[in-house]
Biotite code that builds the C-alpha atoms (Angstrom):
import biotite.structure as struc

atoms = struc.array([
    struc.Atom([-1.749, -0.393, -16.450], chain_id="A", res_id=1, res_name="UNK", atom_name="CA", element="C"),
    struc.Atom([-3.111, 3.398, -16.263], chain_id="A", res_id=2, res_name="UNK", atom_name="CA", element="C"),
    struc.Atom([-1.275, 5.664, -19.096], chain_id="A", res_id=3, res_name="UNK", atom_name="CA", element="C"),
    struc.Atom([-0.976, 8.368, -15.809], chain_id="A", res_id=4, res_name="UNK", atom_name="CA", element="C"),
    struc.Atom([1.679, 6.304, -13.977], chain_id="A", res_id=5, res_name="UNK", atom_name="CA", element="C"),
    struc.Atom([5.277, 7.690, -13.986], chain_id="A", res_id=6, res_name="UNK", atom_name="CA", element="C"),
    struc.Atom([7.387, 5.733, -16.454], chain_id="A", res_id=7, res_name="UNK", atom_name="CA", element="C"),
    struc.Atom([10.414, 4.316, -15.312], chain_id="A", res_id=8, res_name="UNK", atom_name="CA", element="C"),
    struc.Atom([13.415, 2.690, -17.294], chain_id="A", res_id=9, res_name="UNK", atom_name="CA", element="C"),
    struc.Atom([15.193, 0.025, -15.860], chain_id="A", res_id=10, res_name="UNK", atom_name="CA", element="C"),
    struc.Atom([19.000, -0.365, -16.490], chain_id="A", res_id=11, res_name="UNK", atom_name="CA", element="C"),
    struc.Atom([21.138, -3.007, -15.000], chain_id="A", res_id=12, res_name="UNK", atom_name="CA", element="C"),
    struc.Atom([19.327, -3.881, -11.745], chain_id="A", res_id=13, res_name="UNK", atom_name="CA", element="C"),
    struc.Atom([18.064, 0.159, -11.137], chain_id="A", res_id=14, res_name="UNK", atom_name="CA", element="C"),
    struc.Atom([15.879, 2.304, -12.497], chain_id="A", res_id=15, res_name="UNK", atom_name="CA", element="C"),
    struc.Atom([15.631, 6.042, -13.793], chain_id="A", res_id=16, res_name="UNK", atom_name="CA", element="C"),
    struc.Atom([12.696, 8.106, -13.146], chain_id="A", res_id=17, res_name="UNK", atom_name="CA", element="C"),
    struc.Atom([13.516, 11.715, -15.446], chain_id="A", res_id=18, res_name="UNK", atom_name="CA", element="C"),
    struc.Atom([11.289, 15.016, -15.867], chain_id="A", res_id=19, res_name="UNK", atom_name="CA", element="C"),
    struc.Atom([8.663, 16.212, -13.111], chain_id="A", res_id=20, res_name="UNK", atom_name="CA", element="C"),
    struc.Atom([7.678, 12.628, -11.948], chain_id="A", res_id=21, res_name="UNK", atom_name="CA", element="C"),
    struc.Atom([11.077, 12.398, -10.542], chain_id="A", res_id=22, res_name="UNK", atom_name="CA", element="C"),
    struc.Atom([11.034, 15.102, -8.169], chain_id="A", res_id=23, res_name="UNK", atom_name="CA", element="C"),
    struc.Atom([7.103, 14.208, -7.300], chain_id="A", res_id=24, res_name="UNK", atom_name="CA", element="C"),
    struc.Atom([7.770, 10.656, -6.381], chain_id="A", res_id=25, res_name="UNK", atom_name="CA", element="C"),
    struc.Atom([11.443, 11.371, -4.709], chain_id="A", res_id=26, res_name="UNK", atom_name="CA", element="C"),
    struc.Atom([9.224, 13.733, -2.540], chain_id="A", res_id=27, res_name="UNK", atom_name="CA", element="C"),
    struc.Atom([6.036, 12.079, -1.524], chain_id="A", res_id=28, res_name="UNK", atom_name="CA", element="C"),
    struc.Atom([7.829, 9.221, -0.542], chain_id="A", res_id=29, res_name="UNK", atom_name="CA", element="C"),
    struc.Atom([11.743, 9.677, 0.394], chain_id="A", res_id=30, res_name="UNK", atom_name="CA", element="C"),
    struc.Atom([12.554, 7.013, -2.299], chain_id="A", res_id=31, res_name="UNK", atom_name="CA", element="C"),
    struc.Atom([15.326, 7.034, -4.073], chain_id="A", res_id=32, res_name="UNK", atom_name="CA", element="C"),
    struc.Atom([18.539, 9.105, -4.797], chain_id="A", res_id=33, res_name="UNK", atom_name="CA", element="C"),
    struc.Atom([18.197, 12.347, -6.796], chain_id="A", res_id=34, res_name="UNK", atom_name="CA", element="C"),
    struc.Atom([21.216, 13.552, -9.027], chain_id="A", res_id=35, res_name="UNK", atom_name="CA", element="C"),
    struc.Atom([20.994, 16.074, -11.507], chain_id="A", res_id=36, res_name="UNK", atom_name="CA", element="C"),
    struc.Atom([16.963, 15.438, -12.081], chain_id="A", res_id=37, res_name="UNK", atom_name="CA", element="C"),
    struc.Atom([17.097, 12.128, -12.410], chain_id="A", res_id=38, res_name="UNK", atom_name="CA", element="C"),
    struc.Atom([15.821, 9.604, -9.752], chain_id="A", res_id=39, res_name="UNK", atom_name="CA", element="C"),
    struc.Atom([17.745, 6.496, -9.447], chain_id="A", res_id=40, res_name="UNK", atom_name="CA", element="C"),
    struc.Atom([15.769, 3.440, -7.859], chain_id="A", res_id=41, res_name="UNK", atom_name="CA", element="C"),
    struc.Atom([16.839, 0.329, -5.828], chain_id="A", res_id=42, res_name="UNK", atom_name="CA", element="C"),
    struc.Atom([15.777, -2.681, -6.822], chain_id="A", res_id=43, res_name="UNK", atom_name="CA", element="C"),
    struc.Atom([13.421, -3.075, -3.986], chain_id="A", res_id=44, res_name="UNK", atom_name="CA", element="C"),
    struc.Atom([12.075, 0.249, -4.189], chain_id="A", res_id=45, res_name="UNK", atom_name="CA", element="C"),
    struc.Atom([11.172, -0.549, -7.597], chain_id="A", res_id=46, res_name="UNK", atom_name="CA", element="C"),
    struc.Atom([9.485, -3.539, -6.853], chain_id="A", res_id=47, res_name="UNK", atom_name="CA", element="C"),
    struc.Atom([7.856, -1.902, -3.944], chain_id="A", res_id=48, res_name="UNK", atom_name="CA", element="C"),
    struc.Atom([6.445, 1.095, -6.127], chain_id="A", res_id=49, res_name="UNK", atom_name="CA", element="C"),
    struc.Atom([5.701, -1.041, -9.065], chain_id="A", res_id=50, res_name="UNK", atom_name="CA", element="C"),
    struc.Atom([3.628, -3.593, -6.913], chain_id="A", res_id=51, res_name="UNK", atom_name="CA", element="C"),
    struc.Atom([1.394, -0.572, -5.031], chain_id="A", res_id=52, res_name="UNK", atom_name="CA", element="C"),
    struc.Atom([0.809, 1.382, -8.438], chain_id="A", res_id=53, res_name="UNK", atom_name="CA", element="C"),
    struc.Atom([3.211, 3.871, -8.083], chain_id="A", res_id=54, res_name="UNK", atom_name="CA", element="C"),
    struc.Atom([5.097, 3.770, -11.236], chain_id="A", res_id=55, res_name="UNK", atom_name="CA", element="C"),
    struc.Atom([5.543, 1.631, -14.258], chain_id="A", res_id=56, res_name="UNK", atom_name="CA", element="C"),
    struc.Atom([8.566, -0.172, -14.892], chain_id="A", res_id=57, res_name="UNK", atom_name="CA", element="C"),
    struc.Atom([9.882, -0.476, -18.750], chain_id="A", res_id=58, res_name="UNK", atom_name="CA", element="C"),
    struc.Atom([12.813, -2.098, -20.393], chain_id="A", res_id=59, res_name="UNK", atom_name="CA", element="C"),
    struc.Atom([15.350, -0.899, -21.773], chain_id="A", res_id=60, res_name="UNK", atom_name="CA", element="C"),
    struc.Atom([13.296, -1.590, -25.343], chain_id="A", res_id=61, res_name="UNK", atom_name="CA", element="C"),
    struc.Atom([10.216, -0.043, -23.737], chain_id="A", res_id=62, res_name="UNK", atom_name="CA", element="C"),
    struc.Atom([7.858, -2.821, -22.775], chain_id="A", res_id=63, res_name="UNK", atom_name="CA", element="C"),
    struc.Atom([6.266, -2.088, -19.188], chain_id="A", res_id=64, res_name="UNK", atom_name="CA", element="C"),
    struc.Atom([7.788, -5.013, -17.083], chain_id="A", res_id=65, res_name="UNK", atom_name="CA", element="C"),
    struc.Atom([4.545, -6.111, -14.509], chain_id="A", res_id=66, res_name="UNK", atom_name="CA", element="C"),
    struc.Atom([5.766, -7.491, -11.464], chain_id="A", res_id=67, res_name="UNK", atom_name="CA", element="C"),
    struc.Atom([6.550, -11.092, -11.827], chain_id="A", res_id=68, res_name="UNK", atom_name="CA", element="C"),
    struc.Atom([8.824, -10.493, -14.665], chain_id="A", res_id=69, res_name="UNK", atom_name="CA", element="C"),
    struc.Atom([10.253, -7.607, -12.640], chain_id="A", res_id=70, res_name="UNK", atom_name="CA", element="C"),
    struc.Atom([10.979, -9.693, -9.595], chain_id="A", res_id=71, res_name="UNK", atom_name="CA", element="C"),
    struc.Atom([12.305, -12.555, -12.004], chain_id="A", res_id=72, res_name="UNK", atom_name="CA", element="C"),
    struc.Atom([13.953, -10.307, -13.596], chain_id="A", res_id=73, res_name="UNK", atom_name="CA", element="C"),
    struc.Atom([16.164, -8.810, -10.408], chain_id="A", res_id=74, res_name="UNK", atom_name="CA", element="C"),
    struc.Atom([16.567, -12.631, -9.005], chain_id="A", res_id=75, res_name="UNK", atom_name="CA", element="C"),
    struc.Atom([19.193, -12.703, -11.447], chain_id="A", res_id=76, res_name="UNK", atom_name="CA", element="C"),
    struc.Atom([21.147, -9.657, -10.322], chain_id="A", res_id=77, res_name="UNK", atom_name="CA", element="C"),
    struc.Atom([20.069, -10.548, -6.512], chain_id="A", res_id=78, res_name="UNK", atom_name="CA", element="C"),
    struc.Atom([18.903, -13.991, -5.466], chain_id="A", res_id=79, res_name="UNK", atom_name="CA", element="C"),
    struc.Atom([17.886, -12.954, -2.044], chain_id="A", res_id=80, res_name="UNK", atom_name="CA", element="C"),
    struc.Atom([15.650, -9.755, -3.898], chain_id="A", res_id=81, res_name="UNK", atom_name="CA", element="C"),
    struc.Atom([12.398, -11.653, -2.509], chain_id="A", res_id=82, res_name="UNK", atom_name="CA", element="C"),
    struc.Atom([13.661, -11.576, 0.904], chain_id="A", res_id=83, res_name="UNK", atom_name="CA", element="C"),
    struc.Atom([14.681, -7.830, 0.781], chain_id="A", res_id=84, res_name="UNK", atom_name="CA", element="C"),
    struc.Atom([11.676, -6.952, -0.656], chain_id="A", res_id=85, res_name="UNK", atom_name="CA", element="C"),
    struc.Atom([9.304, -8.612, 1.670], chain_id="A", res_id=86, res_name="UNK", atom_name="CA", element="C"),
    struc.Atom([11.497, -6.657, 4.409], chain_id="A", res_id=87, res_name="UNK", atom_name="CA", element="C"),
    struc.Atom([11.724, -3.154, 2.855], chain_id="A", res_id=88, res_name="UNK", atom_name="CA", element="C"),
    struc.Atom([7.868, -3.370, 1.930], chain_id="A", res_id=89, res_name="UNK", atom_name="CA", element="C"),
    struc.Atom([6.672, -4.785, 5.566], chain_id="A", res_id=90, res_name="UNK", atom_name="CA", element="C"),
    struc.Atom([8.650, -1.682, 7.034], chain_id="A", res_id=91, res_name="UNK", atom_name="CA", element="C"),
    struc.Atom([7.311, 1.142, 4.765], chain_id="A", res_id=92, res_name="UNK", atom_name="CA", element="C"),
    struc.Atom([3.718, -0.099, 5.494], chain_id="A", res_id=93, res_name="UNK", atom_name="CA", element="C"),
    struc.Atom([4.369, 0.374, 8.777], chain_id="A", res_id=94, res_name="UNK", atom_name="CA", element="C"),
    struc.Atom([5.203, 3.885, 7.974], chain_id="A", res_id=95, res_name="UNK", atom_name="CA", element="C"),
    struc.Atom([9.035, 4.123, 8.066], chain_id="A", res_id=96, res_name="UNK", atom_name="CA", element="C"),
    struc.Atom([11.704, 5.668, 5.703], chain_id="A", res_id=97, res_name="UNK", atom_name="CA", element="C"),
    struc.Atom([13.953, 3.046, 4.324], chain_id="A", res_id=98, res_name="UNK", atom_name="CA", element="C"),
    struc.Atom([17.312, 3.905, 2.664], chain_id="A", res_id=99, res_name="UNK", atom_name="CA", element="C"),
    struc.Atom([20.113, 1.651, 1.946], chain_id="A", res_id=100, res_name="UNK", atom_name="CA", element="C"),
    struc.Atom([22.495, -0.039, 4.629], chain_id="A", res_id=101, res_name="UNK", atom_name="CA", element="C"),
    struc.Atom([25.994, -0.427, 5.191], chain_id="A", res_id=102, res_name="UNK", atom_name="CA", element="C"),
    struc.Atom([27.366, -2.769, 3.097], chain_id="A", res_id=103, res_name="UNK", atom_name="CA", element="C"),
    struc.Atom([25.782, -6.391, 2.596], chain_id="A", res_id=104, res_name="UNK", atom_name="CA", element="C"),
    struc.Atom([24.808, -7.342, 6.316], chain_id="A", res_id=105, res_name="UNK", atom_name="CA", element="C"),
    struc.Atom([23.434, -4.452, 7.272], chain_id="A", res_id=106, res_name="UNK", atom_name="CA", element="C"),
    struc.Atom([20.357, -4.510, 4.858], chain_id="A", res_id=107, res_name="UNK", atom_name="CA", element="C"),
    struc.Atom([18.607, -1.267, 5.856], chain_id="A", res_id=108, res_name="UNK", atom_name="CA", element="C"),
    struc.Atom([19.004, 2.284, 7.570], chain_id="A", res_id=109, res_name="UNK", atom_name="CA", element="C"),
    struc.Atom([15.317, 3.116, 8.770], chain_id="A", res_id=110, res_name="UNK", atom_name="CA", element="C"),
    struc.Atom([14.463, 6.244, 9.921], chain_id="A", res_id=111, res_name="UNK", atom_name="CA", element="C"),
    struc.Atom([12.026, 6.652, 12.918], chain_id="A", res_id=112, res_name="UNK", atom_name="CA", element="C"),
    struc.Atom([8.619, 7.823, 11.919], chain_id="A", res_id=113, res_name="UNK", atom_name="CA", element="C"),
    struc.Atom([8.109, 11.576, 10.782], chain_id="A", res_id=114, res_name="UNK", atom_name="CA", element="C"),
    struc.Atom([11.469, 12.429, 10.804], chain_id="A", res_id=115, res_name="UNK", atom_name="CA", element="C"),
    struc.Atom([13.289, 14.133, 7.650], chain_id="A", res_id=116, res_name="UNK", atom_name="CA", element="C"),
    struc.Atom([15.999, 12.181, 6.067], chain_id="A", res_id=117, res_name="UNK", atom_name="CA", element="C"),
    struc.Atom([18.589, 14.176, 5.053], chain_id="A", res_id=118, res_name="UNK", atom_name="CA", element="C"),
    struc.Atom([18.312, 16.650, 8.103], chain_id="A", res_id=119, res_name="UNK", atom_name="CA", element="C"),
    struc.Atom([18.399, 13.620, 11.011], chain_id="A", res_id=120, res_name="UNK", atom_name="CA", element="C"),
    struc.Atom([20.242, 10.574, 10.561], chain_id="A", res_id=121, res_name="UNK", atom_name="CA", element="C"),
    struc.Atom([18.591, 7.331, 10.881], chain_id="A", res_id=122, res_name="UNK", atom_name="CA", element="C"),
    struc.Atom([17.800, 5.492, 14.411], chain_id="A", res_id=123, res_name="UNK", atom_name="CA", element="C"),
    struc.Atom([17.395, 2.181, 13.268], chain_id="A", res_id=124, res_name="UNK", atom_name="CA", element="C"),
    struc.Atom([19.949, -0.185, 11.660], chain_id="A", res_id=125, res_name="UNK", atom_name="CA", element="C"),
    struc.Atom([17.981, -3.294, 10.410], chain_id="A", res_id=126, res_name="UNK", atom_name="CA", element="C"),
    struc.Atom([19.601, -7.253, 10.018], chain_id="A", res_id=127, res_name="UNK", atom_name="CA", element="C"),
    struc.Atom([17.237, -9.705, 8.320], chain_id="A", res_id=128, res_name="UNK", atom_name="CA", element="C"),
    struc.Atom([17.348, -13.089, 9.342], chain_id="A", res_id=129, res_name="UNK", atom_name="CA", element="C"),
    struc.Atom([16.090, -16.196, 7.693], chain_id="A", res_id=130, res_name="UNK", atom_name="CA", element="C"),
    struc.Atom([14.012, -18.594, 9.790], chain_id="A", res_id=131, res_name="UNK", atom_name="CA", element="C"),
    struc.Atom([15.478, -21.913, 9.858], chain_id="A", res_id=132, res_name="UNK", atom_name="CA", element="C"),
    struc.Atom([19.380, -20.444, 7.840], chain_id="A", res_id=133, res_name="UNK", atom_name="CA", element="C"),
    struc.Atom([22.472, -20.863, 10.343], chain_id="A", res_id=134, res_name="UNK", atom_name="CA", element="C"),
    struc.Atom([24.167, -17.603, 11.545], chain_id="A", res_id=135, res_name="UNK", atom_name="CA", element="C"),
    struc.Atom([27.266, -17.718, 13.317], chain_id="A", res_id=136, res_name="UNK", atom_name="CA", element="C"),
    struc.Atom([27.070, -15.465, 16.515], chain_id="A", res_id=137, res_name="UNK", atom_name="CA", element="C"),
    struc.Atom([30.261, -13.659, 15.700], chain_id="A", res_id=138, res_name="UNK", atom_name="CA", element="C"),
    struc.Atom([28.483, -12.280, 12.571], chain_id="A", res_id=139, res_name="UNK", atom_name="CA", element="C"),
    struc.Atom([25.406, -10.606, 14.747], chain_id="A", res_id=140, res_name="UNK", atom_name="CA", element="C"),
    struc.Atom([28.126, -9.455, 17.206], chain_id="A", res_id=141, res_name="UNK", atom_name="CA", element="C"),
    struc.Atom([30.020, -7.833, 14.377], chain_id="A", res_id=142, res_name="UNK", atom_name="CA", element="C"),
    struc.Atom([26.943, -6.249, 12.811], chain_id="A", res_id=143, res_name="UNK", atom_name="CA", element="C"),
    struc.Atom([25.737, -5.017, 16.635], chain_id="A", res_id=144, res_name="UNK", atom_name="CA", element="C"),
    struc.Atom([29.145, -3.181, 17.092], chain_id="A", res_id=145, res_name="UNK", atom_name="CA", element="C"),
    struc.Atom([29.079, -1.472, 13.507], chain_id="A", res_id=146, res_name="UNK", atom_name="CA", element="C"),
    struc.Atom([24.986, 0.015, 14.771], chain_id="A", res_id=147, res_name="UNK", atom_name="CA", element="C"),
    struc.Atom([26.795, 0.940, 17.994], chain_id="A", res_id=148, res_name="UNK", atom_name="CA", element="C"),
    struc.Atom([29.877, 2.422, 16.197], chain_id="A", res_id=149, res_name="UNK", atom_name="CA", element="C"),
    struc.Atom([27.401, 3.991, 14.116], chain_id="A", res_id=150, res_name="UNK", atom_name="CA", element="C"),
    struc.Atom([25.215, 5.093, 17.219], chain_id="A", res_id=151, res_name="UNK", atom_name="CA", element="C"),
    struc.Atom([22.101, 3.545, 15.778], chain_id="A", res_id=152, res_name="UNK", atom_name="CA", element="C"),
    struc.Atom([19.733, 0.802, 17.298], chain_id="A", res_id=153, res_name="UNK", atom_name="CA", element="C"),
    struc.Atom([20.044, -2.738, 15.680], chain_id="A", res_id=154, res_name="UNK", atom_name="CA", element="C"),
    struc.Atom([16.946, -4.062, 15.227], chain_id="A", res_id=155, res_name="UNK", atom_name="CA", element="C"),
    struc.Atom([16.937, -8.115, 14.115], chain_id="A", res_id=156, res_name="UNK", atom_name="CA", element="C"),
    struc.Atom([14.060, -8.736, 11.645], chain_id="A", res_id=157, res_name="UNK", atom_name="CA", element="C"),
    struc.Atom([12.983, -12.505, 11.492], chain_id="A", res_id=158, res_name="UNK", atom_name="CA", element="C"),
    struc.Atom([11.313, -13.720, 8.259], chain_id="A", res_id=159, res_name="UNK", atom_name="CA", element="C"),
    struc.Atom([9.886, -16.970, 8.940], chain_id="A", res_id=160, res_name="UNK", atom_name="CA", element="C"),
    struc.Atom([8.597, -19.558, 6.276], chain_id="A", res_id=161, res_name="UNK", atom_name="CA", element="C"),
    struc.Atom([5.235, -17.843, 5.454], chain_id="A", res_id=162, res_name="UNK", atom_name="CA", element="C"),
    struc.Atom([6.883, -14.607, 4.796], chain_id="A", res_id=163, res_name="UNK", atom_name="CA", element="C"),
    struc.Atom([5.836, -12.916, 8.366], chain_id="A", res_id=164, res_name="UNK", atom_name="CA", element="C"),
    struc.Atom([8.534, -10.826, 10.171], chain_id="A", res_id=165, res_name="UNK", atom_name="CA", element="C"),
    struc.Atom([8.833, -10.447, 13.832], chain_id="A", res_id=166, res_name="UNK", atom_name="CA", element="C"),
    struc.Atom([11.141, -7.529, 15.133], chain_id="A", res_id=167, res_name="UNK", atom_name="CA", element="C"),
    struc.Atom([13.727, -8.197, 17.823], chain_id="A", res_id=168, res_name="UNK", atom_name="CA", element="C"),
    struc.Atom([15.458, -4.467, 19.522], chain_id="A", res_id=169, res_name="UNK", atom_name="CA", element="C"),
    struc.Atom([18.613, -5.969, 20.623], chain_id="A", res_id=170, res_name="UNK", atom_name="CA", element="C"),
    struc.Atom([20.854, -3.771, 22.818], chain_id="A", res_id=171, res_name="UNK", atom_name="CA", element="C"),
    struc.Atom([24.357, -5.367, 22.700], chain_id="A", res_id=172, res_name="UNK", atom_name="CA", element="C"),
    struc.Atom([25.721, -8.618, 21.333], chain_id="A", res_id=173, res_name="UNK", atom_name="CA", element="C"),
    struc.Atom([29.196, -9.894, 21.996], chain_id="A", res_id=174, res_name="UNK", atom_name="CA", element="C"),
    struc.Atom([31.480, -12.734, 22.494], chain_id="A", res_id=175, res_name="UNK", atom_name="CA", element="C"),
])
């Protein structure tokens, strides 16, 4: 792994970008939450910068973490951390700002193309689904009246077995 990377310590399942590399990576790619200087990173978004060269990931002792013992590593904070992942990373190759999303159904807020987070609030709230797993219809009606509460669109992302996601705009669910 190149000595030029931006270091990054893991605690606990985030991670802590400090110095000038904090600022450079919060800004050339709208990940992350700065306070005080210091970058804090999601799990995913520290898979997903770890596994396109972005950064490198060290323990808490200081060995650099590649990104199978990475991912292992978050499984045991988040079992589902594969599925998240391949959602957050399918969505930022196709060029979107991912943040956080409300609590643990609504996985991610995504922000339309171009636009500047912080200044314009998110259009998209993003669900992923499991191919094949059983979800009651009361739970996607729920979700689709918190993105309507929340005046955003809720988009339904399908992972199926091979890891390929298919996006479904829905307008309204209910009972």
């Amino acid at each position: 792994m190149p000595e030029a990377l931006p270091k990054a310590v893991m605690r606990g399942n985030q991670c802590i970008v400090s110095g000038p590399d904090a600022d450079r990576l919060h800004q050339q790619g709208a990940v992350g939450t700065m306070e005080k200087g210091v970058l804090k990173l999601s799990d995913v978004e520290m898979l997903h910068l770890v596994e396109r060269e972005k950064i490198a990931v060290c323990d808490e002792q200081g060995g650099i973490l590649d990104f199978p013992s990475l991912l292992k590593l978050l499984e045991g904070y988040e079992p589902e951390i594969w599925l998240k992942f391949l959602l957050y990373s399918d969505l930022r190759k196709r060029g979107y700002t991912v943040k956080p999303g409300f609590g643990p159904k609504l996985e991610y807020r995504v922000y339309e193309r171009g636009a500047s987070v912080g200044k314009e609030p998110a259009k998209y709230l993003v669900y992923g689904l499991v191919e094949g797993k059983t979800v009651r219809v009361s739970d996607i009606a729920s979700i689709s009246e918190s993105a309507k509460l929340s005046k955003k669109d809720l988009i339904l992302a399908v992972i199926d077995r091979q890891g390929e996601i298919t996006y479904y705009d829905t307008t309204e669910v209910s009972l």
